[in-house]
C-alpha positions as CSV (number, residue, x, y, z in Angstrom):
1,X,-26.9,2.5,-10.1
2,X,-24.6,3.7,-7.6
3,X,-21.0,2.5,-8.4
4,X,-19.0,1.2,-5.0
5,X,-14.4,1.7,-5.1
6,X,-14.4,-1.9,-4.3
7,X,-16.2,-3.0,-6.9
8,X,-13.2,-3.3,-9.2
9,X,-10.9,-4.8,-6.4
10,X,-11.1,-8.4,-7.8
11,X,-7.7,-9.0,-9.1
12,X,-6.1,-9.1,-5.6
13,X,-3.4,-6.6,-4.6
14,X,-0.9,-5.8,-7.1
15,X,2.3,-7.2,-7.9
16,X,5.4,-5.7,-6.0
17,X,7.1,-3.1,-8.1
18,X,10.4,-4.2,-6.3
19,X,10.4,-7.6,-8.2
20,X,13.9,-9.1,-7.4
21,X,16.4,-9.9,-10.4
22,X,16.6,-13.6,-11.6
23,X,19.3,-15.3,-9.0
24,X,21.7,-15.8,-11.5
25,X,21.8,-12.1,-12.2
26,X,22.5,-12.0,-8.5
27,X,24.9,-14.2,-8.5
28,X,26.5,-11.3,-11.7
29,X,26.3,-8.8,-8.7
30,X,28.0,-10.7,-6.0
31,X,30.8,-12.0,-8.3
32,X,31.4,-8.1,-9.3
33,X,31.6,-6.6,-5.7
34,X,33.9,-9.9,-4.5
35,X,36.1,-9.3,-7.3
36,X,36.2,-5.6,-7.0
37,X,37.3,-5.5,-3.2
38,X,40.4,-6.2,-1.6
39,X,38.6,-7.0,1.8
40,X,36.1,-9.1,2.8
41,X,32.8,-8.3,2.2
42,X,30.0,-9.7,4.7
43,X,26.5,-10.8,3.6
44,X,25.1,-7.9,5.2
45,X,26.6,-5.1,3.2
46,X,26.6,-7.3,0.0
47,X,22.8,-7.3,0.1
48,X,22.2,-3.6,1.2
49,X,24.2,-2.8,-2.4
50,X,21.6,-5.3,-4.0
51,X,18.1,-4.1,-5.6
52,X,15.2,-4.7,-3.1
53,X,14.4,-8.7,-2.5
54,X,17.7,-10.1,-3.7
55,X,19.2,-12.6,-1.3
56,X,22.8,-12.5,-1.4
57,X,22.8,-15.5,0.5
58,X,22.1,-18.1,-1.9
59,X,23.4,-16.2,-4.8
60,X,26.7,-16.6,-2.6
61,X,26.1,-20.3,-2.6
62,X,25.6,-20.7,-6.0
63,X,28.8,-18.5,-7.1
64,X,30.6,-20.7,-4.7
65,X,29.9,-24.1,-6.2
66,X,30.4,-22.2,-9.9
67,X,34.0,-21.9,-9.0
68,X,34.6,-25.1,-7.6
69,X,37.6,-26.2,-9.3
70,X,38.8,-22.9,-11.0
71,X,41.8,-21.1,-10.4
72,X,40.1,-18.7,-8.0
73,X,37.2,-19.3,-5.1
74,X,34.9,-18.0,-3.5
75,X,35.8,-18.7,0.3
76,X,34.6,-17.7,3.7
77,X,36.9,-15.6,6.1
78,X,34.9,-15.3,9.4
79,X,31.8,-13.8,8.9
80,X,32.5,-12.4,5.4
81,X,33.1,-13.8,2.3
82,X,36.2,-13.1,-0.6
83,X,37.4,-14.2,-4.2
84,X,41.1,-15.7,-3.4
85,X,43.6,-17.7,-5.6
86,X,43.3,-21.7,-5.2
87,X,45.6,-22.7,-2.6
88,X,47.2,-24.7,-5.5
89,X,48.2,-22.3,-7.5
90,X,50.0,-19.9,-5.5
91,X,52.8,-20.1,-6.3
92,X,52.1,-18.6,-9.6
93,X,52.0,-15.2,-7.6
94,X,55.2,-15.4,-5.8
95,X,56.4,-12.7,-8.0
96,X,53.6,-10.5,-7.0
97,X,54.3,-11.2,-3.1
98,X,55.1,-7.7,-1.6
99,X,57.9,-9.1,1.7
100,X,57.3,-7.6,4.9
101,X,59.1,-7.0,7.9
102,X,59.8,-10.8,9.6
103,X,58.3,-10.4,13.3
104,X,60.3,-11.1,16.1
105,X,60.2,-14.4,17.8
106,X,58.4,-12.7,20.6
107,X,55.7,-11.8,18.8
108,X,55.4,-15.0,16.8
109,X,54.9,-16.7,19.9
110,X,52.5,-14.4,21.6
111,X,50.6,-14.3,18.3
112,X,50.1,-18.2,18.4
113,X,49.2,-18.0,21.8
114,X,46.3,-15.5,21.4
115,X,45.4,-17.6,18.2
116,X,45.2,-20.9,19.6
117,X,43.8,-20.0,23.3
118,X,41.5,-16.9,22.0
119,X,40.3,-15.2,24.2
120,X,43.4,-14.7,26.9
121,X,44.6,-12.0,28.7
122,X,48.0,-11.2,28.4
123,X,48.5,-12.7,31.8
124,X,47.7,-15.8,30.6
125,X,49.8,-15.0,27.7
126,X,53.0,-14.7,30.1
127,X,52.2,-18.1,32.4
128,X,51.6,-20.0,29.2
129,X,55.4,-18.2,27.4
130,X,57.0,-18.1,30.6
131,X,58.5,-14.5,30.2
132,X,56.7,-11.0,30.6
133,X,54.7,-9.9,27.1
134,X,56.5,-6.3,26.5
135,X,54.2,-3.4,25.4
136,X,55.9,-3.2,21.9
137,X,54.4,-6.7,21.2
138,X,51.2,-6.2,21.8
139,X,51.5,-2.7,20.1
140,X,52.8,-4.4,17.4
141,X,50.2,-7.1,16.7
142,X,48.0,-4.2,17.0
143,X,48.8,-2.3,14.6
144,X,49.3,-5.0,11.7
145,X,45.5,-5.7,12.7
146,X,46.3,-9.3,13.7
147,X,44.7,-9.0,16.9
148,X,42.4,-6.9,18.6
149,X,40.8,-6.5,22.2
150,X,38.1,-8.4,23.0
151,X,35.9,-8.4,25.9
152,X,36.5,-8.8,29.6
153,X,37.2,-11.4,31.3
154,X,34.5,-11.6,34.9
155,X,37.8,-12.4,36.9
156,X,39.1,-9.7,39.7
157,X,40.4,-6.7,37.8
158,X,38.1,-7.8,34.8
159,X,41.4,-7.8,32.5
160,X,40.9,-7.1,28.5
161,X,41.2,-9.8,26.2
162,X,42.8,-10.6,22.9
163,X,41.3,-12.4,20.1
164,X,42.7,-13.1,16.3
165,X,41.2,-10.5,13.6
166,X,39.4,-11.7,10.3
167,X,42.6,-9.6,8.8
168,X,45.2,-12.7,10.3
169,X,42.5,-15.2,9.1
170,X,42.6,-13.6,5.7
171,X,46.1,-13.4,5.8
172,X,46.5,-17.3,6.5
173,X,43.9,-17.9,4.5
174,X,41.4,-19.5,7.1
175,X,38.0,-19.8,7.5
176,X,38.3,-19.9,11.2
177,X,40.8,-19.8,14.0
178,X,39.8,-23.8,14.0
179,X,41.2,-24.4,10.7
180,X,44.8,-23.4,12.5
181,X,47.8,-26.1,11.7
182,X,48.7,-29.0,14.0
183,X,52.3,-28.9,14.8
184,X,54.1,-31.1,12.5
185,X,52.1,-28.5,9.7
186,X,54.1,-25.7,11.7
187,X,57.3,-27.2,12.0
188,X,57.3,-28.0,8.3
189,X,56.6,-24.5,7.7
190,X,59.3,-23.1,9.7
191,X,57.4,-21.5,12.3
192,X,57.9,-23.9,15.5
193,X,61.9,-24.7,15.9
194,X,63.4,-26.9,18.3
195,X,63.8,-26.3,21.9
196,X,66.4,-23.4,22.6
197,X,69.6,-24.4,25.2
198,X,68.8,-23.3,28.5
199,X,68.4,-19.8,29.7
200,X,66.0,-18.1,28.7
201,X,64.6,-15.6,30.5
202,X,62.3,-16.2,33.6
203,X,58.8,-14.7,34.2
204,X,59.1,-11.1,35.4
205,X,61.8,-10.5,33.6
206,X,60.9,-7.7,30.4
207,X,61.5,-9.6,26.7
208,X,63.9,-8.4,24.2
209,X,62.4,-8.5,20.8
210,X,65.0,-10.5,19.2
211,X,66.2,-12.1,22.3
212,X,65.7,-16.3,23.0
213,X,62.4,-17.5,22.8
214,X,61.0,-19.1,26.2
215,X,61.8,-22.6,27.3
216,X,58.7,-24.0,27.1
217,X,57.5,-22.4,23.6
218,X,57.9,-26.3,21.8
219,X,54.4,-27.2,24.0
220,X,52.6,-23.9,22.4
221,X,50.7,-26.1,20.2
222,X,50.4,-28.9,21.9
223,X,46.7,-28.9,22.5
């Protein structure tokens, strides 16, 4: 009798070598890379560090209602995700707070305008301040990783924009630039002052870092 391969192929094909770990040892591997980073981590490169078929997804979802109500949390800063302090308890770190340099007025206002009307030009930036944006500024904001350029704008001269990074979000501890402060929240938190006495500098004229803040900087957040 002759004997034919297929005769023996009855079982179906064979189970996946690759067989992905039970999800709350997933969850194990998540927690570990959150906790051992200082930065962000997005889903993507969470799940290339996983073993084949793991789906950092929903282990991420998981983890995240596991620390609901504990002193840290896993939270969601743009398009990555991080294990932060509950707001709540901060205070308990102030001792660990490394100070930095206090921007200028200047760039505290042309920060909040790039954050709250992302994406603008920095022409927009000066009509909506009322004073020219000085190079140092931008530079500035640039270099702390606040902003970045963004793309574009299809308008004559196609000038770059700027949009807030997930560095300021992290920072601030926002999700998204939607989740910024209204302006009572601002006020109470020092950043938004009362309207300066009269002149301040007019548009066209270059900024000094530490010199009056525009006229019209109280209506920044009014929208």
């Amino acid at each position: 009798m002759t004997e034919h391969p297929d005769d023996d192929d009855t079982e179906g094909p064979a189970e996946s070598l690759f067989e992905a770990p039970p999800i709350a040892e997933q969850e194990r591997m998540i927690e570990a890379m959150l906790f051992a980073s200082a930065a962000p981590v997005p889903v993507r490169d969470l799940e290339a560090r996983m073993p084949h078929g793991c789906d950092a997804a929903e282990a991420l979802a998981h983890l995240r209602k596991r620390y609901e109500g504990r002193g840290v949390r896993v939270v969601r800063i743009g398009d990555a995700w991080a294990i932060r302090t509950a707001p709540d308890l901060g205070f308990l770190m102030q001792k660990e707070t490394v100070e930095t340099r206090k921007l200028s007025r200047a760039a505290i206002e042309t920060l909040a305008i790039i954050a709250y009307h992302q994406p603008c030009t920095r022409a927009e930036i000066e009509e909506i301040r009322g004073v020219s944006v000085s190079r140092g500024t931008i530079d500035q904001l640039l270099e702390m990783e606040w902003i970045r350029l963004g793309r574009r704008k299809m308008t004559p001269g196609r000038p770059v924009t700027f949009v807030v990074t997930p560095e300021f979000l992290d920072h601030f501890g926002l999700e998204s630039a939607r989740d910024l402060p209204g302006l009572k929240e601002l006020r109470a938190a020092g950043l938004l002052e009362n309207r300066p006495p009269p002149g301040a500098l007019s548009l066209g004229q270059s900024e000094d870092e530490d010199g009056p803040e525009a006229d019209g900087q109280s209506e920044l957040f009014e929208e």
